[in-house]
N, C-alpha and C positions, 0 to 999 in steps of 0.2 A: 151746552147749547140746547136749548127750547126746540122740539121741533113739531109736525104736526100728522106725522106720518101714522099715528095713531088710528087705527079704522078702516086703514087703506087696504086694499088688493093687494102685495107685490109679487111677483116671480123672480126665485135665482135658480139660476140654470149652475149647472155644475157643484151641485150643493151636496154631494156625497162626503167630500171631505175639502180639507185644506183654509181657501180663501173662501171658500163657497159657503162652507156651513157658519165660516167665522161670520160672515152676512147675514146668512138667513138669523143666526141666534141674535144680532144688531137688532135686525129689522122685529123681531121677536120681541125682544126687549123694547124697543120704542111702540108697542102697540099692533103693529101691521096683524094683517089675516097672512099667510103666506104659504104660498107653493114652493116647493121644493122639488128642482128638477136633475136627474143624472141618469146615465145607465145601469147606475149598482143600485139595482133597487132593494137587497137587503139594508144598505147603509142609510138609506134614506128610511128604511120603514124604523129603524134603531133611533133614528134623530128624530123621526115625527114623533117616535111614544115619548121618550125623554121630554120634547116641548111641551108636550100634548100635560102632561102631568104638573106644568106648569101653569095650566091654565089656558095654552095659546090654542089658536086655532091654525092648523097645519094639515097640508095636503102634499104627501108627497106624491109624484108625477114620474113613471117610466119615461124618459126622451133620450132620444137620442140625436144631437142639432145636425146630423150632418143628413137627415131625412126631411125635405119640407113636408112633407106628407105628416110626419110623427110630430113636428112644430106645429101645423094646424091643427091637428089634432089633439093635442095638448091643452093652444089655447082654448079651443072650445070646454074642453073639460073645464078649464081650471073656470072661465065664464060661468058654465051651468054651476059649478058646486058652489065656490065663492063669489064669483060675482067679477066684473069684468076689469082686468087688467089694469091698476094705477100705477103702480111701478114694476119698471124691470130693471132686472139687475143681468147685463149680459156677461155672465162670468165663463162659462165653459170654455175651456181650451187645451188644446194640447201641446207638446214641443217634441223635435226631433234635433239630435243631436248631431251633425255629420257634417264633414267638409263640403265644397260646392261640388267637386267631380265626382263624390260619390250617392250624391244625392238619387233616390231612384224614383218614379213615377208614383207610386202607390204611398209613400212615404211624403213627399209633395203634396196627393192631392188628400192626405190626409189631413195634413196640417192647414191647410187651407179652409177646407169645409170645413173642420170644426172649428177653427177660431174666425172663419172673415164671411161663409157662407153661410152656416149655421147664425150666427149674430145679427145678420142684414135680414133672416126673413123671419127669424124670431121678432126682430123688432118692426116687421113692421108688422105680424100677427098683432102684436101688444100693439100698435097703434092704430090699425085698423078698430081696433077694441073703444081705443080713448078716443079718438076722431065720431065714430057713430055714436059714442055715448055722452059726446060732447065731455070729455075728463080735460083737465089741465094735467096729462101726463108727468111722469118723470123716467127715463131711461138713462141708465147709467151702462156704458160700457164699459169695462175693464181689460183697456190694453196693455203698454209695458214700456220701459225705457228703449226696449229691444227695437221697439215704433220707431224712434227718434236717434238712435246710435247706433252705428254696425255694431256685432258683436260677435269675435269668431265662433264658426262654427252653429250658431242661431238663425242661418240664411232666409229659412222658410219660415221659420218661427217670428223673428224681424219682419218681414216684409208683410206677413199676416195682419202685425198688430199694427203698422204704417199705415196698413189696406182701414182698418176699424179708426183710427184715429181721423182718416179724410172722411171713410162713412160718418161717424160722428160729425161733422162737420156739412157734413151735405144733408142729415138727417134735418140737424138745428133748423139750416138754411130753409128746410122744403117744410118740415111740422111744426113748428115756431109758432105759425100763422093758427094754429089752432089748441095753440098753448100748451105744445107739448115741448119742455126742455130735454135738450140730449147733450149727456156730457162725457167725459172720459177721466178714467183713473187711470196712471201711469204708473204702478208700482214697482221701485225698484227692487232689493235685494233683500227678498222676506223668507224667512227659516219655516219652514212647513214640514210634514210628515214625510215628504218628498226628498229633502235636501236633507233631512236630522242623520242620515249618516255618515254622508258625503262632510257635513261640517267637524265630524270628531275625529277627523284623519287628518294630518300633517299638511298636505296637500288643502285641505279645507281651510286651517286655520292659515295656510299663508293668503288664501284668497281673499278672506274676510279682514288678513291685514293690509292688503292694498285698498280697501275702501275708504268713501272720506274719513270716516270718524272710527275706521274697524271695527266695524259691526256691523251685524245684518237686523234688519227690520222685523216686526213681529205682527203678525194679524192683526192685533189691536191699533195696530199703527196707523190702521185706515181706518180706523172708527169713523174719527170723525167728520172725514170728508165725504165718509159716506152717507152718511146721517145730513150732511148737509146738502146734496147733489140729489137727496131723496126726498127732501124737503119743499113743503109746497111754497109758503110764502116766504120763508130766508133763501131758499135758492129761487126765486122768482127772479129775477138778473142774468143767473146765471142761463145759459146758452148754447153751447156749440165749446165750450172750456175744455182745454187738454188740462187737466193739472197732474204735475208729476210728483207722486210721493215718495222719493227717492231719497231721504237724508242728505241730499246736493249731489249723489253723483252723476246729472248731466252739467251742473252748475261747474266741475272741473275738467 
């Protein structure tokens, strides 16, 4: 696919490792200027030389999303240095793993702010940006099947990316009118640095055999919707789109 993301601004949040860097090197690859945003700021200064020697232009960024204070102040950084916000990519998130009755306050409002507070006022930092500079934005949020299916023990982690799926949705609705598209990736069951040891255990492989096609997904597996949802004139249509990149498991 053609795209035109070439010369743009973007920012991803959570780009230390996993899904996040897979992004930034995407966005890297098609051209972009890009920020790189996480709390591990040595893993991010590792990733900026590495691009950097490639040629890109890369800014990594201390945040932490669950402070609005650190979110505007960010964006104003990434403004001055690079230049004002074309795409975001809201990737940062967290999960806790725990039944409902044990669930405790701080573990709650953790999961919260960083995947459904931190995401709403990053974006609308990034749009205040594209709104006063008159940009035909692109925000891309990155929620989860978890959105869209119970899934035990995922309670807060679920309801989080439900919560980013309607913001998505209400973003489209309200910044549309100023040509900023907002959409959402729903990724389902992708092997990351996270999950690589959990899947070489018994217990792992029976989990990865009850999935549709028994396998799990791989970072690259979202290339291409991302590249497309970051796209200015092929995703120009697009909107307010939940799409799920799950190999069909909400489809069963």
């Amino acid at each position: 696919m053609t795209t035109d993301i070439a010369g743009r601004v973007a920012l991803v949040t959570g780009a230390s490792s996993g899904l996040g860097e897979r992004f930034a090197r995407v966005l890297v690859a098609e051209g972009a200027h890009v920020a790189i945003a996480a709390r591990r700021v040595d893993r991010l200064e590792g990733l900026a030389a590495e691009l950097r020697e490639q040629g890109a232009t890369v800014l990594p960024v201390a945040l932490d999303v669950t402070s609005v204070a650190a979110i505007r102040e960010a964006a104003t950084l990434i403004e001055r240095q690079l230049g004002p916000i074309e795409i975001l990519v809201n990737n940062a998130g967290v999960s806790r793993q725990a039944r409902l009755e044990t669930i405790e306050e701080a573990d709650y409002d953790a999961v919260l702010d960083t995947n459904l507070k931190g995401p709403f006022f990053m974006a609308q930092a990034a749009a205040k940006q594209m709104i006063a500079h008159k940009i035909p934005g692109r925000i891309v949020n990155i929620a989860s099947i978890a959105g869209e299916r119970a899934i035990a023990q995922l309670s807060t982690y679920g309801m989080s990316k439900a919560g980013l799926i309607q913001m998505t949705r209400q973003m489209a609705r309200e910044w549309g009118r100023h040509g900023i598209n907002t959409n959402a990736i729903c990724p389902g069951y992708i092997a990351t640095e996270i999950s690589e040891d959990f899947l070489t255990t018994e217990a792992g492989a029976r989990w990865v055999s009850s999935l549709p096609r028994k396998r799990m997904g791989e970072a690259r597996d979202l290339d291409g919707v991302l590249k497309l949802l970051c796209s200015g004139e092929p995703a120009r249509f697009l909107n307010g789109a939940i799409i799920a990149a799950d190999d069909g498991f909400l489809a069963t």
